[in-house]
C-alpha positions as CSV (number, residue, x, y, z in Angstrom):
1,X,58.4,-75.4,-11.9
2,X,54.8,-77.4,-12.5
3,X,52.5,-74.9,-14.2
4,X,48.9,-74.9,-12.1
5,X,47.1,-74.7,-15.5
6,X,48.7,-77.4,-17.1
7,X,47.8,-79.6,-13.5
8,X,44.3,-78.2,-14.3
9,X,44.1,-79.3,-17.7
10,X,45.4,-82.5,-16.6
11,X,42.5,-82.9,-14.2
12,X,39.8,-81.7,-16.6
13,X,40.8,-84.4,-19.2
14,X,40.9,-86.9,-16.6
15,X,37.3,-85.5,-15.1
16,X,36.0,-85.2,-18.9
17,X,37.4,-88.1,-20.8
18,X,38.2,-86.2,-24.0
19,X,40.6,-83.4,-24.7
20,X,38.4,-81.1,-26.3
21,X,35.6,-81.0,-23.5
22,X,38.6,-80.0,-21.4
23,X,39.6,-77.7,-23.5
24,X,35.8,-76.2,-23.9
25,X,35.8,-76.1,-19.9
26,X,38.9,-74.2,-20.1
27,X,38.0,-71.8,-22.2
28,X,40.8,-73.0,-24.7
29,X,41.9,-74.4,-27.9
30,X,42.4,-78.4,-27.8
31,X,46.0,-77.8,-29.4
32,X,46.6,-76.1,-25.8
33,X,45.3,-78.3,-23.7
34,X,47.2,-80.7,-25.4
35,X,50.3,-78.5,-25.3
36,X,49.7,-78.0,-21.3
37,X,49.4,-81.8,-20.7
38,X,52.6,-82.3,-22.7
39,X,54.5,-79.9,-20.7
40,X,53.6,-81.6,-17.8
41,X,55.0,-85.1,-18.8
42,X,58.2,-83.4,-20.3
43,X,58.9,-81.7,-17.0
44,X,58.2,-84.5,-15.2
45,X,59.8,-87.3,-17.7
46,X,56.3,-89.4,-17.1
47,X,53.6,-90.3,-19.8
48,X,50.4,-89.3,-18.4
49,X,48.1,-90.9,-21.2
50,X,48.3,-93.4,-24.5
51,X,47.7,-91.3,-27.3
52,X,45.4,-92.2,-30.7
53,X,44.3,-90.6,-33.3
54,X,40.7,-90.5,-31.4
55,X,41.2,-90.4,-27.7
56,X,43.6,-89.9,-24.8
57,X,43.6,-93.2,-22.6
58,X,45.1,-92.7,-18.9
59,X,48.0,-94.7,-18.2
60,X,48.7,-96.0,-14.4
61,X,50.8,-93.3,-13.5
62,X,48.0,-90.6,-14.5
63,X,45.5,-92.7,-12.0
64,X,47.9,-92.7,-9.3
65,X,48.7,-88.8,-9.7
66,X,45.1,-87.8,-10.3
67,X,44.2,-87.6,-6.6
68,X,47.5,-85.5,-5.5
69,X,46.5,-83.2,-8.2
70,X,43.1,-82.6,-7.6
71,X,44.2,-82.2,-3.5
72,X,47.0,-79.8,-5.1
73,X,44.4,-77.6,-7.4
74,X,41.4,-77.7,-4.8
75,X,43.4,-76.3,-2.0
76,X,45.1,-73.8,-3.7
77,X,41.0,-72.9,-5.2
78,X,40.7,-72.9,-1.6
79,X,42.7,-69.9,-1.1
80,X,40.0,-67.3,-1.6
81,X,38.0,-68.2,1.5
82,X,41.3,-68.3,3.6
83,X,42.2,-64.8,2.4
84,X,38.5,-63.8,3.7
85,X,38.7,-65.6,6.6
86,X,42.4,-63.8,7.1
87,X,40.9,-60.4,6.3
88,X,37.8,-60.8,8.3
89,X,39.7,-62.1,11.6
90,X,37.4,-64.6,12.2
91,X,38.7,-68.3,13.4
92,X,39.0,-70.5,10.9
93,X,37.3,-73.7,11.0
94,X,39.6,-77.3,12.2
95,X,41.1,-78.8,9.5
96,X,42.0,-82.1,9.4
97,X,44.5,-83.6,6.7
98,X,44.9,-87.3,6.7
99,X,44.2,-90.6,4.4
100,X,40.8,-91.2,3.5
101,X,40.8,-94.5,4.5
102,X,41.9,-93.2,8.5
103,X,38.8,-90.9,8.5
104,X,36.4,-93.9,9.2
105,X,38.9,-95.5,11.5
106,X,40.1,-92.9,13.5
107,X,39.2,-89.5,12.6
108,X,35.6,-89.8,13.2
109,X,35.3,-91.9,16.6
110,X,38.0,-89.4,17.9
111,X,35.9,-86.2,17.2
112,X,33.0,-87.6,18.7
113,X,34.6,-88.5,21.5
């Protein structure tokens, strides 16, 4: 099962560009944060970044997963405000879950409409 912090530390390296900024913004060690990413691409059998003995480089397959995991992680950060909307009975505001690129298109004109 996908551990949330090692999809976070994934994201902060990505957001950061270097390993130990991530792990500073995780409040962490870098041999962690390297540890977490690593778990990630074992579970998954997928190598998220070219490693050297300076810097992690993203490989294709960490630019194509970077935006599910940072829709993953910010919804589940998201959960907070649902519990207080839950807990305060108030409506919760429309939400709308499509493709960026059909917000423009059809998203937009149809709401004003």
């Amino acid at each position: 099962m996908m551990n949330l912090k090692s999809l976070r530390a994934f994201l902060h390296v990505m957001d950061e560009g270097a390993l130990t900024a991530a792990a500073d913004k995780m409040n962490l060690s870098q041999p962690a944060v390297s540890r977490l990413i690593q778990l990630l691409e074992d579970e998954y059998s997928v190598q998220l970044f070219y490693r050297n003995r300076k810097s992690l480089q993203p490989t294709p397959e960490a630019e194509q997963f970077y935006s599910e995991a940072y829709r993953v992680v910010s919804a589940i950060d998201e959960f907070p405000a649902v519990f207080s909307q839950i807990t305060a009975r108030s409506d919760s505001p429309l939400r709308i879950i499509c493709h960026p690129r059909m917000v423009n298109g059809l998203v937009v004109p149809a709401i004003a409409l």
